[in-house]
C-alpha positions in Angstrom: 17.7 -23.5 -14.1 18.2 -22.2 -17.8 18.4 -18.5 -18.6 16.0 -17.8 -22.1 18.1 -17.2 -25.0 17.2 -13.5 -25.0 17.5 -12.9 -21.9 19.6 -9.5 -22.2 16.7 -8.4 -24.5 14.2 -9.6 -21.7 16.1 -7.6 -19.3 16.3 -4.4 -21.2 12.7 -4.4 -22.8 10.4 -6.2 -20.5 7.9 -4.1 -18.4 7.5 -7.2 -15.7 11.3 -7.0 -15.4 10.9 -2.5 -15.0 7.9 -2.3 -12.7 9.6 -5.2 -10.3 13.0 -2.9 -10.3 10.1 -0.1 -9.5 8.9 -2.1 -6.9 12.0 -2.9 -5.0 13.1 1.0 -5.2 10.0 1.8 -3.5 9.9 -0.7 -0.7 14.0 0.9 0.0 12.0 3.9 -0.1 9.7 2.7 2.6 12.9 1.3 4.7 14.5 5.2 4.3 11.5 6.8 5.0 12.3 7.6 8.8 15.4 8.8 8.3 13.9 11.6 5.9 10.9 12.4 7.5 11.8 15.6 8.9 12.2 16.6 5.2 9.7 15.1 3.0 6.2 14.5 5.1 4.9 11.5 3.3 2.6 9.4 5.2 3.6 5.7 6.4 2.4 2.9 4.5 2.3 5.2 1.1 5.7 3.3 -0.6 4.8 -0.2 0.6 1.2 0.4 -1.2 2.8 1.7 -4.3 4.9 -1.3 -4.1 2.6 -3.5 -4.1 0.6 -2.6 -6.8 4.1 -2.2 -9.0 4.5 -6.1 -7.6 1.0 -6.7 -9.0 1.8 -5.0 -12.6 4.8 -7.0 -12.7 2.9 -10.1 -12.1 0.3 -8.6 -14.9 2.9 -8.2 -17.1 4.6 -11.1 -16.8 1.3 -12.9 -18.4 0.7 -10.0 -21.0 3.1 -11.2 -24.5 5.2 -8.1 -25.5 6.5 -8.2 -29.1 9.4 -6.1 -28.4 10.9 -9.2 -26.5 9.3 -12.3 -27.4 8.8 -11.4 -31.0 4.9 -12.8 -30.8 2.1 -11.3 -31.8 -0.5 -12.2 -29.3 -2.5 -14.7 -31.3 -1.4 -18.1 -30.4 
């Protein structure tokens, strides 16, 4: 396995990398949830579905090229 050379740029910039970090605080979020229930009222199953569609972006975005960390332009 190879890291990209920009990898630090890919880390800081990409939104696959943020909405996969967003994904994995939600599904904690899901894990916490019964020990807070007593103070926020949030139905069971809401985190997991909000992580799964921030897994789905991420997978979205993955495929999408952003300039800011590629450096192309879309038009291969």
């Amino acid at each position: 396995m190879k890291l990209v050379w920009n990898w630090k740029r890919v880390l800081k910039h990409a939104w696959s990398i943020r909405l996969i970090v967003l994904a994995g605080v939600l599904s904690g979020a899901e894990i916490a949830l019964p020990l807070v229930r007593e103070v926020i009222d949030v139905p069971a199953g809401v985190f997991a579905g909000l992580s799964f569609a921030a897994t789905a972006g991420a997978f979205i975005a993955r495929l999408v090229a952003q300039e800011s960390v590629s450096g192309a332009s879309g038009g291969e």
